[in-house]
Backbone as XML, in Angstrom:
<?xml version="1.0"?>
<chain id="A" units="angstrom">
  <residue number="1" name="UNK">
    <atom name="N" x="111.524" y="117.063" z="93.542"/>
    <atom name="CA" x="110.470" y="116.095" z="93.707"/>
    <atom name="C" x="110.741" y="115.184" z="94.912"/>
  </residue>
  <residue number="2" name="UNK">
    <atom name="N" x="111.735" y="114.460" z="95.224"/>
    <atom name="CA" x="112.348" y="113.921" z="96.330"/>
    <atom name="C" x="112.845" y="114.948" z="97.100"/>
  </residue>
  <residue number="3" name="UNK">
    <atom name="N" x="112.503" y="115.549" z="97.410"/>
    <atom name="CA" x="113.241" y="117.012" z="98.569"/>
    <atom name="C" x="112.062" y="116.659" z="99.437"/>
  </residue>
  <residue number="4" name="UNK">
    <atom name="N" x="112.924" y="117.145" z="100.730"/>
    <atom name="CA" x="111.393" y="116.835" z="101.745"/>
    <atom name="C" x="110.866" y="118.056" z="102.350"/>
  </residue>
  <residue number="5" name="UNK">
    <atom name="N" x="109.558" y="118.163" z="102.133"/>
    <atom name="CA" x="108.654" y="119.136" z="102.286"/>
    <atom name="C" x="108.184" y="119.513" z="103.405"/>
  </residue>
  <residue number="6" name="UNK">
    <atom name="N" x="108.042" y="120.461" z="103.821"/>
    <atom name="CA" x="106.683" y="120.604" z="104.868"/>
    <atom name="C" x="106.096" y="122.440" z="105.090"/>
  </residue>
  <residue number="7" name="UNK">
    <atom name="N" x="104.973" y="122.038" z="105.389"/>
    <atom name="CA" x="104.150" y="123.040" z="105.413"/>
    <atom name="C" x="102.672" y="122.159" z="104.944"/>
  </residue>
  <residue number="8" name="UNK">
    <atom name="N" x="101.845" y="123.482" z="104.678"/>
    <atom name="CA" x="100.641" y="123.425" z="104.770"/>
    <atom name="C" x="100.032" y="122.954" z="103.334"/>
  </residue>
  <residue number="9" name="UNK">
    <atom name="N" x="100.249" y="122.681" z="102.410"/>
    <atom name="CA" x="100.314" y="122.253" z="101.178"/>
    <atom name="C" x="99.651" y="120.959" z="100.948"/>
  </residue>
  <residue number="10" name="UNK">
    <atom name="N" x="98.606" y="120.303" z="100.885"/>
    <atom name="CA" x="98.291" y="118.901" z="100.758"/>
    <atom name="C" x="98.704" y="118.387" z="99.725"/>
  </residue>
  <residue number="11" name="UNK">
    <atom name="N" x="99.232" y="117.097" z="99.972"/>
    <atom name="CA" x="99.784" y="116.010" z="99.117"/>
    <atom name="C" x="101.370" y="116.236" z="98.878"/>
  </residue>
  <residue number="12" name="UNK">
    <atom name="N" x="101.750" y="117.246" z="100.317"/>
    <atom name="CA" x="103.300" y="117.318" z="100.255"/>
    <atom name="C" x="103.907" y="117.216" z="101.444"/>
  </residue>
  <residue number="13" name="UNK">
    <atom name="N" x="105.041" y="116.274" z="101.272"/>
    <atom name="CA" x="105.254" y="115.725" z="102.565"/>
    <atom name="C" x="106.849" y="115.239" z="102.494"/>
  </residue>
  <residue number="14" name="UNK">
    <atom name="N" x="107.025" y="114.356" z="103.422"/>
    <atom name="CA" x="108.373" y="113.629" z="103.321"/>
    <atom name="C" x="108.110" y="112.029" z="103.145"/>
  </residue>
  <residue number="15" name="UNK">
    <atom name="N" x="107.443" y="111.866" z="102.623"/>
    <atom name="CA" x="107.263" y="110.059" z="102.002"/>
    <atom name="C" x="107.873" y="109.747" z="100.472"/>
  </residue>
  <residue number="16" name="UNK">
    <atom name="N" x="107.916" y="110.647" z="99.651"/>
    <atom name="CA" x="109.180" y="110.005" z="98.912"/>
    <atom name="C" x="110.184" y="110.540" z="98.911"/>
  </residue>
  <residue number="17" name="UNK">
    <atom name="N" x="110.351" y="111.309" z="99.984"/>
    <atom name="CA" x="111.886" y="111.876" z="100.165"/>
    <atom name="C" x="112.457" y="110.320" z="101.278"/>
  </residue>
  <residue number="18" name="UNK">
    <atom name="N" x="111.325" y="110.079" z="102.031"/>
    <atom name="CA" x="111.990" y="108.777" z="102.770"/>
    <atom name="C" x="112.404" y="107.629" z="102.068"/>
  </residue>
  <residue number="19" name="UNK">
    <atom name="N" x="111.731" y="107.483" z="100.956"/>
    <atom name="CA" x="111.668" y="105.973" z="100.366"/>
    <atom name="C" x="112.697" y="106.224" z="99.590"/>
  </residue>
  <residue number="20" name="UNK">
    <atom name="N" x="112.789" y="107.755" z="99.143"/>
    <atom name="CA" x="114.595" y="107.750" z="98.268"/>
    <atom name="C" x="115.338" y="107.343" z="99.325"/>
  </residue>
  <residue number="21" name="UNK">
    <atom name="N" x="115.580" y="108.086" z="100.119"/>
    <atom name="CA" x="116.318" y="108.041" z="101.174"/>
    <atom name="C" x="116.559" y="105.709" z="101.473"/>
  </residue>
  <residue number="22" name="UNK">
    <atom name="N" x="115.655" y="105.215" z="101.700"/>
    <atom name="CA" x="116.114" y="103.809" z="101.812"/>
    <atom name="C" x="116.703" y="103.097" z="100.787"/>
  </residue>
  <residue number="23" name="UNK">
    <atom name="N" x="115.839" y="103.904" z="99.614"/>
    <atom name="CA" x="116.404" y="102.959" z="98.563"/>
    <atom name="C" x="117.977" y="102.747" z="97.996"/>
  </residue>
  <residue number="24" name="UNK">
    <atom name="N" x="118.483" y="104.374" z="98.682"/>
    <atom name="CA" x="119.893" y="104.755" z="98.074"/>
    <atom name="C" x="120.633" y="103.933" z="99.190"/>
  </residue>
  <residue number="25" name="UNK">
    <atom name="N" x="120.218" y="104.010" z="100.197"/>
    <atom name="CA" x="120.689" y="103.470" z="101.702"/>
    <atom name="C" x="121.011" y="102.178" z="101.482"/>
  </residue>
  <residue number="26" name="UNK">
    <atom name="N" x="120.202" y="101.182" z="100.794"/>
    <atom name="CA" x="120.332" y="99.532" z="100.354"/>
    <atom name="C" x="120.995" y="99.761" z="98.931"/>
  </residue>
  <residue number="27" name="UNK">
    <atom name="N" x="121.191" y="100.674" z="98.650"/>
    <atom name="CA" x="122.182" y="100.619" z="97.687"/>
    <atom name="C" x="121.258" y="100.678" z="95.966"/>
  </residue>
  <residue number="28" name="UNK">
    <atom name="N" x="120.161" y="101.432" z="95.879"/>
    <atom name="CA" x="119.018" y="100.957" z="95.017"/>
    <atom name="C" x="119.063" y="102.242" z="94.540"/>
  </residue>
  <residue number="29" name="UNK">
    <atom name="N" x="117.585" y="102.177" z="94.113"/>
    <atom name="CA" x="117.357" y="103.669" z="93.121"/>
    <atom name="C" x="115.995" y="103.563" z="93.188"/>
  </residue>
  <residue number="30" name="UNK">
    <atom name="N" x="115.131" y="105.149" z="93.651"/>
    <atom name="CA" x="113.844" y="105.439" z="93.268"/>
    <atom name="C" x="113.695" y="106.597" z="92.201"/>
  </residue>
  <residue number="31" name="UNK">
    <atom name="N" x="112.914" y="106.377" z="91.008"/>
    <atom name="CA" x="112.693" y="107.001" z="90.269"/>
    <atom name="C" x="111.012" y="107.277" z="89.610"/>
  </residue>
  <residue number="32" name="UNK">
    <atom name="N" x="110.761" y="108.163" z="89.155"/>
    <atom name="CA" x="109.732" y="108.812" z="88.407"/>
    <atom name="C" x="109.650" y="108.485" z="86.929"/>
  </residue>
  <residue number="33" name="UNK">
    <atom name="N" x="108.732" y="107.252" z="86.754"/>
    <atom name="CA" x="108.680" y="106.976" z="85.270"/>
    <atom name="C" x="107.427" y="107.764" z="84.680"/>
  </residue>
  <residue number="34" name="UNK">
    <atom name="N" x="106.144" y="107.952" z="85.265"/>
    <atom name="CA" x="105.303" y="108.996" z="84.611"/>
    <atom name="C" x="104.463" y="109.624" z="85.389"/>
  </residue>
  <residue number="35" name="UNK">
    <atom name="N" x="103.826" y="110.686" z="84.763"/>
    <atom name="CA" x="103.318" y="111.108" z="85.307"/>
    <atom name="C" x="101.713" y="111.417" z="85.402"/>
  </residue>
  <residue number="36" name="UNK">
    <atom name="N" x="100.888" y="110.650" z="84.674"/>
    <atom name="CA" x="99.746" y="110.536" z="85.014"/>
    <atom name="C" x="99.052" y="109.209" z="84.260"/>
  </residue>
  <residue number="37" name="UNK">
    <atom name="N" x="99.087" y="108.362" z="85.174"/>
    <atom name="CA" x="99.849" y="108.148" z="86.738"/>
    <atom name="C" x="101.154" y="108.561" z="87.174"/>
  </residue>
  <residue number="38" name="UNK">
    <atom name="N" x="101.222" y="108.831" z="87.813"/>
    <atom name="CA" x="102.864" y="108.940" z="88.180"/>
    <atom name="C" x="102.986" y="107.433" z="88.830"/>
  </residue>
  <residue number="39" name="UNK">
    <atom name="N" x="104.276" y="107.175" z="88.606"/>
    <atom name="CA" x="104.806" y="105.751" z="88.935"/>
    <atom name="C" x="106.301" y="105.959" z="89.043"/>
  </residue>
  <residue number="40" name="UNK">
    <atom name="N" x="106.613" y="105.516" z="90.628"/>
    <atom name="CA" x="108.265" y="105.288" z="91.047"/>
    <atom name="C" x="108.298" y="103.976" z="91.618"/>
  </residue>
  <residue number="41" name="UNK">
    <atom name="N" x="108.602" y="103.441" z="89.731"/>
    <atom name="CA" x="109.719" y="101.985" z="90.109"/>
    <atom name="C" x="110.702" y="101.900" z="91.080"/>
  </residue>
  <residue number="42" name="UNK">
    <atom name="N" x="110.741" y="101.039" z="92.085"/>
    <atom name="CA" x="111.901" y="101.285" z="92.884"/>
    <atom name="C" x="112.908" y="99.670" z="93.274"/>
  </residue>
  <residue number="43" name="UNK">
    <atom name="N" x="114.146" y="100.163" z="92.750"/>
    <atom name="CA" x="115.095" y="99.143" z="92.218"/>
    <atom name="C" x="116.211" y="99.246" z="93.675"/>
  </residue>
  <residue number="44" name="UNK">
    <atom name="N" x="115.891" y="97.616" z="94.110"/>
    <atom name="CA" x="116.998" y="97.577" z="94.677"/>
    <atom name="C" x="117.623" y="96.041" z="94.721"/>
  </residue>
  <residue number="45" name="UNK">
    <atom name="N" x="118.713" y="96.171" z="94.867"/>
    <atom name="CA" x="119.629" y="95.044" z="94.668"/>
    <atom name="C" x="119.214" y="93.488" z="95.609"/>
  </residue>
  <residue number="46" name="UNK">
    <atom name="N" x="119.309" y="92.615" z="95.212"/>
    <atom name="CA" x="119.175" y="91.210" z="95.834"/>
    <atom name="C" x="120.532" y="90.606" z="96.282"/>
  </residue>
  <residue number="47" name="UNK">
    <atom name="N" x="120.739" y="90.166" z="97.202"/>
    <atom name="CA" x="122.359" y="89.554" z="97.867"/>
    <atom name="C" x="121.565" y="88.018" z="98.225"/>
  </residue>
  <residue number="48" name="UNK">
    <atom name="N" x="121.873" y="86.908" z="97.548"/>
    <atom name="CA" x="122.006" y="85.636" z="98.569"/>
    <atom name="C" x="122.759" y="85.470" z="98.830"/>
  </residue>
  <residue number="49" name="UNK">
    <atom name="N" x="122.309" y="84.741" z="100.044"/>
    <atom name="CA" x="123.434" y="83.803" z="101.162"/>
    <atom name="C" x="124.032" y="82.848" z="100.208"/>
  </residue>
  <residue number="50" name="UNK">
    <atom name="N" x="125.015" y="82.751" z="100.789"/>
    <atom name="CA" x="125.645" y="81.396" z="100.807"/>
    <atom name="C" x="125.318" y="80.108" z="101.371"/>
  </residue>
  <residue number="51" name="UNK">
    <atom name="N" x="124.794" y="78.947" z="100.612"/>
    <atom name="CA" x="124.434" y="78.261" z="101.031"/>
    <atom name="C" x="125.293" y="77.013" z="102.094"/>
  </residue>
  <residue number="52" name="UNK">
    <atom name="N" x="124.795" y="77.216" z="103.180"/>
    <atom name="CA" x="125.548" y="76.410" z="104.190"/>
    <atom name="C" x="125.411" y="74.948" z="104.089"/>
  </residue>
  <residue number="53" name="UNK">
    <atom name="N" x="126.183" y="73.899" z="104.140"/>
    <atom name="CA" x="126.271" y="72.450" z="104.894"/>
    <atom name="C" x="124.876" y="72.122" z="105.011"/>
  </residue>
  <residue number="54" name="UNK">
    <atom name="N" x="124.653" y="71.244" z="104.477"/>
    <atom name="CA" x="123.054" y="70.777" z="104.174"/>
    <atom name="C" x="122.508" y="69.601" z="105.344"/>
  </residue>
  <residue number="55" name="UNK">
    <atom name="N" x="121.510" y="69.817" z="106.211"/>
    <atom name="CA" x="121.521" y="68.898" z="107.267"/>
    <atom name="C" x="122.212" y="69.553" z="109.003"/>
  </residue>
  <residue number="56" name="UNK">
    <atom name="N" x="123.117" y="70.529" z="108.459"/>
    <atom name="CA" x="123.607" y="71.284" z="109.981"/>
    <atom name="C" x="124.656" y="70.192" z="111.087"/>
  </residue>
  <residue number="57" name="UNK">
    <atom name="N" x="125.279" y="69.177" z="110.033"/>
    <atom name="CA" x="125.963" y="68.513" z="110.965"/>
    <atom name="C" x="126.492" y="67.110" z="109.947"/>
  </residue>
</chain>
């Protein structure tokens, strides 16, 4: 399902082979919760900063 496709086939392509591809990249996860609709929740991690010196001086 995430494999990337091509040929002549409509509605097959490399767009959720890309978006796996980022999500694993940021360290996340795309997945297939159903299928009609089909729906891929896609989970990826949050990092805050560290909050710096308030005012800059």
């Amino acid at each position: 399902m995430f494999d990337r496709h091509t040929g002549a086939a409509p509605g097959f392509g490399i767009g959720l082979f890309l978006a796996r591809d980022l999500a694993v990249t940021l360290g996340g996860r795309l997945s297939l919760t159903g299928r009609r609709p089909a729906t891929f929740p896609l989970l990826v991690p949050v990092r805050q900063e560290e909050a710096g010196p308030a005012g800059g001086g």
